[in-house]
C-alpha positions as CSV (number, residue, x, y, z in Angstrom):
1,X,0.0,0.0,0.0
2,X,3.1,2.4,0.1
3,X,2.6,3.4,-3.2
4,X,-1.1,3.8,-3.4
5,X,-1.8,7.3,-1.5
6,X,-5.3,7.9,-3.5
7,X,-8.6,6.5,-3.8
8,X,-8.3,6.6,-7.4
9,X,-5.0,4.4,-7.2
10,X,-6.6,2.1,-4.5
11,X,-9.7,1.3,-6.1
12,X,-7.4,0.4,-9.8
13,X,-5.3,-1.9,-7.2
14,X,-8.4,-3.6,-6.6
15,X,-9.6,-4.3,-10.1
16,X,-5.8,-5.3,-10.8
17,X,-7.1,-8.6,-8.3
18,X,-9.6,-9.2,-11.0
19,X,-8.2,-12.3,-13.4
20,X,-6.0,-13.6,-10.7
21,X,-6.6,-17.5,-10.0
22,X,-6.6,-18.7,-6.5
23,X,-4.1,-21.2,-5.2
24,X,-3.6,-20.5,-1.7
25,X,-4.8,-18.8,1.2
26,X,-2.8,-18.1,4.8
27,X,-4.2,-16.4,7.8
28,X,-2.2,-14.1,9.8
29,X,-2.4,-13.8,13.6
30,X,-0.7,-11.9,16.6
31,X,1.5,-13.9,18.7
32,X,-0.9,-15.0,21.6
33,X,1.0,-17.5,24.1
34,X,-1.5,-20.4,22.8
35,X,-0.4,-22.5,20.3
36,X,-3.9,-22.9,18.8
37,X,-5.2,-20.7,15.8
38,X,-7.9,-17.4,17.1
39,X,-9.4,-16.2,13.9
40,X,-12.6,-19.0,14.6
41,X,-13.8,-16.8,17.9
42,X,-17.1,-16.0,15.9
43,X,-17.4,-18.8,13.6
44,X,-21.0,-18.3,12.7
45,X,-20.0,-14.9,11.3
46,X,-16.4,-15.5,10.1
47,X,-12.8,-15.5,10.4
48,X,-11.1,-12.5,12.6
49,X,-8.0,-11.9,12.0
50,X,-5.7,-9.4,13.8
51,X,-3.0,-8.6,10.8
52,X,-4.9,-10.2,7.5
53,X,-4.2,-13.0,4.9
54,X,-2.4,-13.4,2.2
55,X,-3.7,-15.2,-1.6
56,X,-0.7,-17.3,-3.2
57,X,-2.1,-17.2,-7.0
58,X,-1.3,-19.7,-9.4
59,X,1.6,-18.5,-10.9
60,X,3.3,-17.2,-7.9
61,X,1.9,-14.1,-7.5
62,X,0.9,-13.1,-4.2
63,X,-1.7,-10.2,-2.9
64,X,-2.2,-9.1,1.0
65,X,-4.9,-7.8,2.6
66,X,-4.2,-6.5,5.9
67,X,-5.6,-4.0,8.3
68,X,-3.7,-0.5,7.1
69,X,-3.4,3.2,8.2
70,X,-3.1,5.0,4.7
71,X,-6.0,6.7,4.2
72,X,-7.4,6.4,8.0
73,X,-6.4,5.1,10.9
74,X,-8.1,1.8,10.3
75,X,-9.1,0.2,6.4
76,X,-8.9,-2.7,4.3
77,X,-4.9,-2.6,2.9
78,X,-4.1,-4.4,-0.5
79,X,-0.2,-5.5,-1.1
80,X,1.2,-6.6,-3.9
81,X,3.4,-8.8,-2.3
82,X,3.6,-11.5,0.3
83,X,2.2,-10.3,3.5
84,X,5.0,-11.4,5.7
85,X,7.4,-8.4,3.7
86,X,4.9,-6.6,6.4
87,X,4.1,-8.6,9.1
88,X,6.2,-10.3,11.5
89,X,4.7,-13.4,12.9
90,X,4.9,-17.1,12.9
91,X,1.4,-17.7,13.6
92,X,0.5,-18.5,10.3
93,X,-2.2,-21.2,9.1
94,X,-3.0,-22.1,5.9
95,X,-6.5,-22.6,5.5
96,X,-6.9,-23.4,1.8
97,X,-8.2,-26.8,2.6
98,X,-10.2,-25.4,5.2
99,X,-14.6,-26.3,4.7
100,X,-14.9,-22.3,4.0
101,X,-11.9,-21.7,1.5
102,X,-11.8,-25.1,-0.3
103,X,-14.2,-24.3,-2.8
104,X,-12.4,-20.7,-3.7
105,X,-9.2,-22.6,-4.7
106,X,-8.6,-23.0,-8.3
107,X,-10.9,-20.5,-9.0
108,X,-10.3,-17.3,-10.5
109,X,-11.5,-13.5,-8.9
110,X,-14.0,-12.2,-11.4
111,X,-15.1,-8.7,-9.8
112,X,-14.1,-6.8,-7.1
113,X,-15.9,-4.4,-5.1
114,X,-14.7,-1.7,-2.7
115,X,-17.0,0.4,-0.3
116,X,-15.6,3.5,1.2
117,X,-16.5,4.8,4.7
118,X,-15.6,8.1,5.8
119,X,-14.5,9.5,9.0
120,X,-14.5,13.4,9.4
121,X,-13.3,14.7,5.7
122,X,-11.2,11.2,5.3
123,X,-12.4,8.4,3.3
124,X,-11.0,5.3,3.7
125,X,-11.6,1.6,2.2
126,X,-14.1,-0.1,5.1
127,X,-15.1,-3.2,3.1
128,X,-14.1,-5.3,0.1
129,X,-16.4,-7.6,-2.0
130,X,-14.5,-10.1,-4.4
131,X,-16.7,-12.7,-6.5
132,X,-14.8,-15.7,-8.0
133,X,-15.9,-18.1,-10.6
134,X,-17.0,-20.9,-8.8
135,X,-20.0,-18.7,-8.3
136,X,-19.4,-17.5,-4.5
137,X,-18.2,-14.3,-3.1
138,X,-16.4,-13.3,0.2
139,X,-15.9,-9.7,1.9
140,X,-13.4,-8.7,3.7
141,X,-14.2,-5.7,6.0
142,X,-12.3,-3.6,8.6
143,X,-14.3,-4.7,11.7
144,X,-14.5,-6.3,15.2
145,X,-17.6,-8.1,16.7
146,X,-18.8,-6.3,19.6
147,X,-20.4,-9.0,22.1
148,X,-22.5,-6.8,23.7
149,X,-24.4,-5.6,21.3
150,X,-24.3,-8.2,18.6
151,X,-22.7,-6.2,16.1
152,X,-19.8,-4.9,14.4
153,X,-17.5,-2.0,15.0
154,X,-16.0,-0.7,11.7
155,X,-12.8,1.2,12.1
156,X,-11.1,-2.0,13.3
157,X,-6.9,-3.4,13.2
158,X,-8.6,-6.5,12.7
159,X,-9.7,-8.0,8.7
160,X,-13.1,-10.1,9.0
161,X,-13.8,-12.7,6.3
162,X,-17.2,-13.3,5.4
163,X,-18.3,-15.7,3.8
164,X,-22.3,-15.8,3.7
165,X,-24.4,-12.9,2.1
166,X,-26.7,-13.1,4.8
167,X,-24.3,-12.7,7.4
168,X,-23.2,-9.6,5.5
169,X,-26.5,-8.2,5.7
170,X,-27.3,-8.6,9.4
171,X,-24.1,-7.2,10.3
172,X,-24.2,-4.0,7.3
173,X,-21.1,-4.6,5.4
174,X,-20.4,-3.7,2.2
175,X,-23.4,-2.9,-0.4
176,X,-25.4,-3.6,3.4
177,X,-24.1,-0.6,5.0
178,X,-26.3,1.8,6.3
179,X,-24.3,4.6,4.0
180,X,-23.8,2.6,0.8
């Protein structure tokens, strides 16, 4: 994300995802003193993850997404590289063959949509839809469930995969928030 310092140049990073086919996919966690992966602490609304994940695409190339500070204190980042060139962590899981991912690998990222939030005068990239070929979608959104209320909390250092529309719509993201 270094290089991209507009909205302009972040949302033509985003449709540079379209085309790409999916071979891999690896979580990325803070260093808790358990040995046992966190991201599954609200399973039935996704994976929570406190620095992001990384897609290996066929061919080698690899894209990032992880909680980032450009535009705002808290978005959605997209690297064009391996996230651990900006993370420093050993918990790492890959979770390709995982029930939720399997069905995403070997298939290829046909759209991509990005939905801006904005905070005072600063806009910044809140959520991220991205539809692949095998006919199933995922967001990933700048957000942390809030037990007490039952709901998220945009603004977030932590990257939530969704993976169910309807999930998206109870908790607002993307084309479900109350500002789209």
């Amino acid at each position: 994300m270094k290089d991209i310092t507009t909205r302009a140049q972040y949302d033509a990073a985003a449709q540079q995802l379209v085309g790409f086919k999916l071979d891999r996919v690896t979580y990325f966690e803070i260093e808790y003193e358990i040995g046992e992966p966190c991201y599954l602490h609200q399973a039935q609304i996704g994976h929570f993850l406190d620095f992001g994940l990384e897609f290996r695409m066929t061919g080698g190339d690899y894209r990032s997404f992880l909680w980032d500070g450009t535009f705002y204190q808290y978005g959605v980042g997209i690297y064009g590289h391996a996230a651990n060139r900006e993370v420093n962590t050993n918990r790492q899981w890959d979770v390709s063959e995982t029930d939720d991912w399997h069905p995403f690998i070997g298939s290829t990222i046909i759209a991509v949509n990005v939905y801006w939030s904005q905070e005072g005068f600063v806009e910044y990239p809140q959520d991220l839809r991205l539809a692949f070929s095998c006919h199933r979608h995922i967001y990933l959104s700048a957000s942390q469930y809030l037990h007490s209320s039952d709901r998220l909390s945009g603004m977030s250092d932590d990257i939530l995969v969704i993976f169910d529309e309807a999930v998206a719509m109870k908790y607002k993201v993307g084309p479900h928030a109350i500002d789209a």
